[in-house]
N, C-alpha and C positions, 0 to 999 in steps of 0.2 A: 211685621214691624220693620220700618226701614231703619237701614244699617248707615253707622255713620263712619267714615273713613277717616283714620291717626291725623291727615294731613291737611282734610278737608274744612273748608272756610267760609264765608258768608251771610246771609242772612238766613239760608234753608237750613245749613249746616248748624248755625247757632238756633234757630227755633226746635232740631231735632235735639240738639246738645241741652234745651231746656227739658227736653218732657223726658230726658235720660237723668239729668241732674235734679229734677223734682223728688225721687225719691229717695237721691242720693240726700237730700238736703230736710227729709222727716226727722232723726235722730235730733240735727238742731232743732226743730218746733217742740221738739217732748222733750229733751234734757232737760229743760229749768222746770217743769209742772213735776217730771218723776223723780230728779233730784232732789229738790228742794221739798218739794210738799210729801211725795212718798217715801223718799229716803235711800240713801245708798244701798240698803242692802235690798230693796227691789231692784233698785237698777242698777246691781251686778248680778241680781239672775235674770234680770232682762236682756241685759249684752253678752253671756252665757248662752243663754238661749238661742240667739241669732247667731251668736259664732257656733254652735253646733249646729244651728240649721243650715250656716254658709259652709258650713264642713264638709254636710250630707250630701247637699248640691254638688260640691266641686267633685264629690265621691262618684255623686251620680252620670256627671256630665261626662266624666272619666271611662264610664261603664263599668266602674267597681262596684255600683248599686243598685240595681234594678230597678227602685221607684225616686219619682221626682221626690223633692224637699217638700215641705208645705212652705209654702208664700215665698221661700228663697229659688226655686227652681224658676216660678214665675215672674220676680225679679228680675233674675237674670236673663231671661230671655225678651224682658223688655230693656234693661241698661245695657247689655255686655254691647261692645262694639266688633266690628267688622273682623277684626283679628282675633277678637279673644272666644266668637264664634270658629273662628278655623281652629286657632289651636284649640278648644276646648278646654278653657280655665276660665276664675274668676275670683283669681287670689285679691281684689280690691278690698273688696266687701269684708273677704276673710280678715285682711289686716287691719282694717278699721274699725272689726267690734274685737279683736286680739287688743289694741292699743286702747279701747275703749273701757275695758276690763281694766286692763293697768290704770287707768285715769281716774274712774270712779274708784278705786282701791285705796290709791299712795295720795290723792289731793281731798282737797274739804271741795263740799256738793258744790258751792258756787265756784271756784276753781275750774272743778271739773264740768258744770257747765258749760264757761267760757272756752274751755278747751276743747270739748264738742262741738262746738255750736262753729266756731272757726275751723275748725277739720270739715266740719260739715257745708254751710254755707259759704266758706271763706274758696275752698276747691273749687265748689257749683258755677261761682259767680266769674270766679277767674276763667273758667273753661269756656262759659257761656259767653260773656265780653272778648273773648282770647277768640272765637271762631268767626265772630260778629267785626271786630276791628282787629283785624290779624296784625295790621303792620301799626305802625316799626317793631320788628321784634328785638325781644332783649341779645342784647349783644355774648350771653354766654352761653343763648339758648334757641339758637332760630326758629324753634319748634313753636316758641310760647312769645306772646305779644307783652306790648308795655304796659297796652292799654287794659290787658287780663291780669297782670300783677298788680296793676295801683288799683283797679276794682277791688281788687280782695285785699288788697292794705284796706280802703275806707272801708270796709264793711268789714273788718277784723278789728277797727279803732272804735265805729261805731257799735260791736257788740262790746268790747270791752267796757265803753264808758258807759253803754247801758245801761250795763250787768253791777257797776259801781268800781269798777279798778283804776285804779289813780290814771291820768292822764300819761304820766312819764314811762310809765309799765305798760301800761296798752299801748303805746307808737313802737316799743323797744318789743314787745312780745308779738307785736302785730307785727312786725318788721322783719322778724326773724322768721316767724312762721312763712310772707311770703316768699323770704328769699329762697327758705327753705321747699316752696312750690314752683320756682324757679327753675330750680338746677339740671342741668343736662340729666336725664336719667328717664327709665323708660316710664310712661303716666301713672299703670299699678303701681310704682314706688313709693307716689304721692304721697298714700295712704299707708305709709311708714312712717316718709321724714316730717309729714307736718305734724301729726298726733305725735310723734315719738318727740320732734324740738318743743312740742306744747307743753306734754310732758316734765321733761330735763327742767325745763324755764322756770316753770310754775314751782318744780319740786325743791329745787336747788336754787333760785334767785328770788324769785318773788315773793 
């Protein structure tokens, strides 16, 4: 599997950044079929179940394990990048079915779809447009383009309005989400601050 490097840009680099982001961006395609028509409390033991599977992996890759994950080990060795092969982690994954848990729990299913499905696609799209039109980057974040933020504003506005949430709430909730995938910090963070503000917004405002 070729490795893609934190700084690396282009057209190679954005078509490898798609087939690394494709499975980052499953959870969005199955949230609204297992929320809405199965029910919450299968999809909290389905994000249970993958945060233990991303547990095992990080356990394994560590050598505190002896045998791969199922489906998480292999995962990883197809997303993780350049570095998180050296160091040996892949707390991403870990903190995105962590925050997924909490979302499916504290919000009603449609909520919590919408909050998936932008943690999920909403990252993908940014990354993927972010490596493809690198420049101009955003002024607080030379890492990350402009043109990888406003991708993931429209397609954070377009799941919201969707999904059915008032127009003034999805620009405000989509907005905050990207800024929030904005911010100077290292890329595994991502998958804190966007679930964690999707989170807070949803619980506490919306």
């Amino acid at each position: 599997m070729e490795r893609i490097d934190l700084y690396a840009h282009g057209k190679e680099a954005a078509l490898i950044e798609l087939k690394r982001k494709s499975i980052h961006m499953i959870p969005g395609f199955l949230a609204y079929p297992i929320l809405v028509f199965l029910g919450r409390t299968v999809g909290l033991w389905i994000a249970m179940l993958f945060f233990l599977l991303y547990l095992w992996n990080e356990l394994y890759i560590k050598g505190f394990i002896p045998y791969e994950a199922p489906i998480t080990t292999k995962t990883y060795q197809i997303m993780a990048r350049k570095e998180e092969i050296e160091k040996r982690h892949f707390m991403g994954a870990l903190y995105f079915w962590g925050f997924a848990i909490l979302i499916i729990y504290f919000l009603n299913p449609l909520e919590a779809v919408i909050a998936i499905t932008i943690a999920s696609f909403g990252d993908a799209v940014a990354a993927i447009i972010g490596r493809y039109l690198h420049k101009p980057k955003i002024p607080w974040n030379p890492r990350k383009s402009i043109f990888g933020s406003l991708a993931m504003l429209i397609i954070s506005v377009l799941i919201c309005t969707l999904l059915g949430l008032e127009l003034k709430n999805g620009i405000f909730i989509s907005s905050m989400a990207t800024l929030a995938e904005s911010l100077p910090q290292p890329s595994v963070i991502d998958e804190v601050t966007v679930p964690g503000i999707l989170l807070l917004l949803f619980f506490f405002i919306v």
